[in-house]
C-alpha positions, -999 to 999 in steps of 0.1 A, spaced: 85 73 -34 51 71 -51 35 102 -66 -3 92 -47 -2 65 -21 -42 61 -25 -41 49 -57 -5 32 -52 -26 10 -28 -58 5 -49 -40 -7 -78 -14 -31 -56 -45 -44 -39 -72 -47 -73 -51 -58 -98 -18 -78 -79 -37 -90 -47 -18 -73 -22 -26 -65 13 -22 -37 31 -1 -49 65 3 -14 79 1 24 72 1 60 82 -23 73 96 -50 42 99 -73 56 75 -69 70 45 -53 94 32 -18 75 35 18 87 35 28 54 37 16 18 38 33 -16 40 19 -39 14 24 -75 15 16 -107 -10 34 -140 -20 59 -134 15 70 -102 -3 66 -65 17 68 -38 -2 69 1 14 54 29 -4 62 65 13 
């Protein structure tokens, strides 16, 4: 588990190029998201 998802997903996405593939609810603010780069998925709850 990740202390914030928001910023879990801002820094995945800004500084590793990550995409966000799914995530609870739609908008923000998460409780989880599916993050995806390089053929690699990642979960973040």
């Amino acid at each position: 588990m990740v202390e914030n998802v928001n910023e879990t997903i801002n820094f995945y996405h800004a500084v590793l190029g990550f995409e966000k593939v799914s995530s609870v609810p739609d908008e923000e603010e998460f409780v989880w998201a599916n993050m995806k780069a390089w053929e690699e998925a990642l979960p973040y709850f």
